[in-house]
Structure formats: C-alpha cells, structure tokens
N, C-alpha and C positions, 0 to 999 in steps of 0.2 A: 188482822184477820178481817179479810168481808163478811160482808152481813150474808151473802150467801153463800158464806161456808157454813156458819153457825149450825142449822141444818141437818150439815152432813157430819158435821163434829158430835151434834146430836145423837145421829143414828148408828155414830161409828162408839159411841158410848154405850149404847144401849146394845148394841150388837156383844160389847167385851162383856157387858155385866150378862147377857145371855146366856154364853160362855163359860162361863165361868159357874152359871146353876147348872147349867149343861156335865159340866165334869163333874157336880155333885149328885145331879141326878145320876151319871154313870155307874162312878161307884156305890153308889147304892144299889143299884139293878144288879150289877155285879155280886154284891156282898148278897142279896136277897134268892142269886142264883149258886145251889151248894156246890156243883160242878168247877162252877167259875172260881167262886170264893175258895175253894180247897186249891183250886193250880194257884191263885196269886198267893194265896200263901206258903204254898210251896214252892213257889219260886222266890218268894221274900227269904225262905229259909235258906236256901240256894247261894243265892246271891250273897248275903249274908255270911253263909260260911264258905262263900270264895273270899269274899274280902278280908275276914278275919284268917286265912289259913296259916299265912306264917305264926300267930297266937293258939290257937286253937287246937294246929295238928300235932301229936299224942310224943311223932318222933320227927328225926329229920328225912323229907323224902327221897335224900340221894343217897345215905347212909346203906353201904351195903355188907352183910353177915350171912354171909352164907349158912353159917350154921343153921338159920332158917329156911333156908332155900324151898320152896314152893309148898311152905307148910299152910297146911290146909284151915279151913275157918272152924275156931274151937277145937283145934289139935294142942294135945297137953302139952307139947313140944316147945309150941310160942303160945302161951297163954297170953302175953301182954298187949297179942296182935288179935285186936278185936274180929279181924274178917282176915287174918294169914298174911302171909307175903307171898312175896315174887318170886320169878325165879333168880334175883340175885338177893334174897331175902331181906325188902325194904316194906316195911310197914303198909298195907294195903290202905287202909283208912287216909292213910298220910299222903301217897302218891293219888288217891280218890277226890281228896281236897284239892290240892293245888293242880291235879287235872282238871277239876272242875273249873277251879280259877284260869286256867290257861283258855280251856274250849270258850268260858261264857266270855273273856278278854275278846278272842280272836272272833265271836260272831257278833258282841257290840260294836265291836271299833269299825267292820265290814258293813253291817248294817246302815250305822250313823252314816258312815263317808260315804257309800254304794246309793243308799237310800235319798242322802242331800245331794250329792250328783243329778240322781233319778230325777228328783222330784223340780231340783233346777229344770233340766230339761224338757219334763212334762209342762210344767208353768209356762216356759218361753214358748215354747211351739203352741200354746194353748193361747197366748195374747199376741205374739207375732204371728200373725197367720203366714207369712212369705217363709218365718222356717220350719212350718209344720211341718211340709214336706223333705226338707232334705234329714231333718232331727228326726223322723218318727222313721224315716228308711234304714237309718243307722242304728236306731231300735232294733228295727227286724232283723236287719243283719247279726245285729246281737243273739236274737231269740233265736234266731236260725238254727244257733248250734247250742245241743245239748248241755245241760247247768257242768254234770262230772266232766264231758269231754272239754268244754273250753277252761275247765278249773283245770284241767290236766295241764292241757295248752300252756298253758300261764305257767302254771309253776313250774311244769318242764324246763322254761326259756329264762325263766328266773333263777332257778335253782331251788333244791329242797331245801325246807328252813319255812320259819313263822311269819320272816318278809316276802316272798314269793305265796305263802296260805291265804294271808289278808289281804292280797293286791288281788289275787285269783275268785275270793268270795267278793270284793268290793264290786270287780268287775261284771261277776254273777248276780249281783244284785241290785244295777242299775236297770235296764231294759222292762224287767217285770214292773216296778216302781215308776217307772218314766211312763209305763202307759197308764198305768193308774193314773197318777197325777194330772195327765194328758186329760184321759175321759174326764174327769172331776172338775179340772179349770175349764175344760169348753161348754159346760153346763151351766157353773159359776157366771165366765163371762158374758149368758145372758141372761143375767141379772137385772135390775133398772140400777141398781145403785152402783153398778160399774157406768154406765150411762153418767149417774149424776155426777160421778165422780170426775169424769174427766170434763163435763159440764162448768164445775168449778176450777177446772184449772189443775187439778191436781197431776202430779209428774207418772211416769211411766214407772217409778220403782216405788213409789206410794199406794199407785196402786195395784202390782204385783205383789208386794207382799204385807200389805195391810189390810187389803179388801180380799184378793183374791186368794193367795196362799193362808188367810187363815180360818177361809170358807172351805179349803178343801184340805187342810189335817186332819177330821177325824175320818175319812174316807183312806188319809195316805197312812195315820197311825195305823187302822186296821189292817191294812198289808206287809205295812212294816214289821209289825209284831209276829204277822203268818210267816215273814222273809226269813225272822231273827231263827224260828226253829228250823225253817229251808236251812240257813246258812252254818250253824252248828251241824244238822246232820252233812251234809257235802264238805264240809270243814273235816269233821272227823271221819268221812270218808276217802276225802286226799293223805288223811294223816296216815290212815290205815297202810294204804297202798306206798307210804314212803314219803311221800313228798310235801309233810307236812314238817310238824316236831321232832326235831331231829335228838335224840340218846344224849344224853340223859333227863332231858326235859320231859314233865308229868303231862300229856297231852291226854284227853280221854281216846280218841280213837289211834293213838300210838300205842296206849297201851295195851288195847283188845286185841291190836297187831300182834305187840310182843309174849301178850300171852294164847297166841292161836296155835302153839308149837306144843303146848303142856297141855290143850283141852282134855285129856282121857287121863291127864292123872295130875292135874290142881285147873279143875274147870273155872274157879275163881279168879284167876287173873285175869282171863281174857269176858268171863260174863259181866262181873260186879261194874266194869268200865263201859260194857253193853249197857247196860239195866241203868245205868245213869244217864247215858247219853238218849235213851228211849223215853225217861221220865220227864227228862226235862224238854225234848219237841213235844212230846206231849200235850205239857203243861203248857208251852207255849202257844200249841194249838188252840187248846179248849179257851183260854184266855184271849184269844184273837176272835176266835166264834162268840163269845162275850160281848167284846166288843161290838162286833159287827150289829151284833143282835142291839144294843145296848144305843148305838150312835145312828143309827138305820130306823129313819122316820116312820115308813113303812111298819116296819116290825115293832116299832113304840106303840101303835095303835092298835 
C-alpha cells in the first residue's frame, strides 16, 4: 500500500465506525419515538409469527370440515376456532398465519431483488454519466405506467401463480428505487473524497460501492422500507383480483378475495385478512417515516 493511500484508508475507517454510531443513534431515536417503537415491534411480532407458523398454528391451514363452514368468531359451534373459519371450515387463526407468511415472503423477496436492481441502476447512471441518459429514460418509461396496471401486465403474460406475483412487484419496484438512488449518488459524487479516491488510484467498483453506495443507503433504506408496504399492498391486490395465489395456498389478499362472497353473513373471512394486510403497510409506513426523520440531517437538528 502507498503512503498515499494511508489517508484515504484512514478516512474510509472513520467513515464505517461513523456508521455504525449512526445505526445506534438510529435506533435509539426510533425506540425514544412511541409511534415508531410500537410499528417495529409490531412488526418484530409479525415477522416472527410468520416464521414460526408451521409451530405455532393451533391447526392445520388446508384441513378442511365443513361441519364448521363459515362459523363465526366465538360461535359455541367452533369454540376451538379462536376467530371462526372459512367457508370450507379451516381454522382462521391458521390460514391468518401462514397468509401472513406467504404476503411478508412475496413483498421481501420483491423488494430485495426490485430494490438491488433499482439501486444498481441508480448507482451507474449516477457515476457513468454517458448512461444517465438512456438508464434514467427506461426508468420513465417504467413510471409511465401505473404500479396495479403494469403488475397486471406482468402477471397476465406470466400466468396466475406466486411466480408471475413476485416478478410483477419486482418489476414495480425498480424505477421508484432507481430514482432515488439516482438523486442520492449524484450528490454523493460531489463529494471531495470521491475526488481523492480516484486520486489514489482507486478502481471503478471500489469506488462504486465502497464510497459511494454506502453514502447513499440510508436515503435508499428509507424508500425501501416505504416500497416493502407499496409492494405488500399491490401484492395482495393482484391476489385479490386472481392473479396472485392460487387455491389452496393462505395468501392474505386471496383470502379477502375468497371471503367477499360471505360479507353479510361470516363478515370475518374476508375482513380479519383486510385488517391484517392494513396493519402491517401501516406499520411499515410509520417505521419508514422514523426512519426518514431519524437518518435525515436536517430533521436531526
């Protein structure tokens, strides 16, 4: 190593341990704010009891008895069903878990890959200047069209099913992300120490994602996190309409689907899967405006 890297190895040190009081100061501001601190722990709960669902759920969720058929919540009938079943009488609690597991599944995995896509693309166009232009036109053309009408798009040509849902939110969730990223790294790169860096020699992918992609994650975390409740609710609203999780899989907005035929006389199958799918963008929201507020210099002061 040269003596005039020394320096920059210095500053690139002092930047990670920054970092890193940074994420403790977060969650502290977080924990100190009761709005924020109730969603993340509600969503720690969440999460939590999607993972453990095959443990946890009371019965099995594809078990079906009619004898229960659309018995209501606290009906002497099914006493053992905490919140009633269905209308092919399958334990609500049980199909509620592993829906949940299914929706929070299908908007991580969309998110992560939609999101690292995105944030590629905003990155490069933000340090190659020669493909701002044709990368950020095929953004627009993305944004162009509506989040439901191009998830339609998609899963139409795909076919219904969970592989045609998470290509379709992937897809919906590059272009918002890619401008973020965008705006974030063209600020970044005027920086001095993007300067120094290529000063010393250093290569084009050291300093893409050493300097500059890790000056702009908490700008891309906080949209990410706004995206994950976007892509949950338009997840289960392609489910709704068909083209999501297909019978007998526990999806939450397949379910509200399949219970919108019984609203006037077992209003629980189609709302309890509503009221879930509402709490958790929610949560996801207030935790994202946390965020913002929390990693947003401006608003520290």
């Amino acid at each position: 190593m040269t003596d005039a890297a020394l320096p920059l190895q210095s500053d690139a040190d002092q930047r990670a341990i920054a970092i890193l009081r940074r994420k403790n100061a977060v969650w502290r501001r977080i924990l100190r704010d009761p709005p924020a601190a109730i969603a993340a722990f509600f969503l720690f709960l969440l999460v939590a009891a999607a993972l453990l669902a095959p443990w946890i759920a009371p019965f099995d969720p594809y078990a079906s008895n009619m004898r229960y058929r659309l018995c209501g919540i606290g009906s002497a009938r099914c006493a053992q069903f905490l919140l009633g079943a269905d209308q092919t009488g399958r334990d609500m609690v049980s199909r509620l878990l592993f829906g949940l597991r299914s929706t929070l599944a299908i908007g991580v995995i969309a998110v992560m890959v939609g999101g690292g896509i995105g944030t590629s693309i905003g990155l490069l166009a933000a340090y190659y200047r020669r493909l701002d232009t044709p990368l950020m036109r095929l953004v627009d053309v993305l944004l162009s069209f509506p989040p439901i009408l191009f998830g339609l798009a998609i899963a139409a040509v795909v076919g219904a099913g969970l592989p045609g849902l998470v290509l379709a939110l992937c897809v919906t969730s590059i272009p918002t992300i890619a401008r973020i990223a965008r705006g974030a790294a063209a600020s970044v790169m005027q920086q001095e120490y993007m300067e120094a860096g290529r000063a010393v020699g250093l290569g084009d992918g050291a300093l893409i994602w050493r300097y500059l992609a890790i000056n702009c994650w908490p700008t891309i975390l906080i949209y990410m996190t706004l995206q994950l409740g976007q892509a949950i609710l338009l997840g289960a609203a392609l489910s709704f309409l068909g083209l999501g999780a297909q019978p007998p899989v526990a999806e939450l907005g397949s379910m509200a689907a399949d219970g919108r035929k019984f609203l006037t006389i077992a209003p629980h199958v189609s709302t309890l899967p509503c009221a879930v799918i509402f709490l958790v963008v929610l949560a996801f929201n207030i935790l994202g405006d946390a965020l913002r507020d929390a990693l947003d210099p401006k608003l520290r002061q």
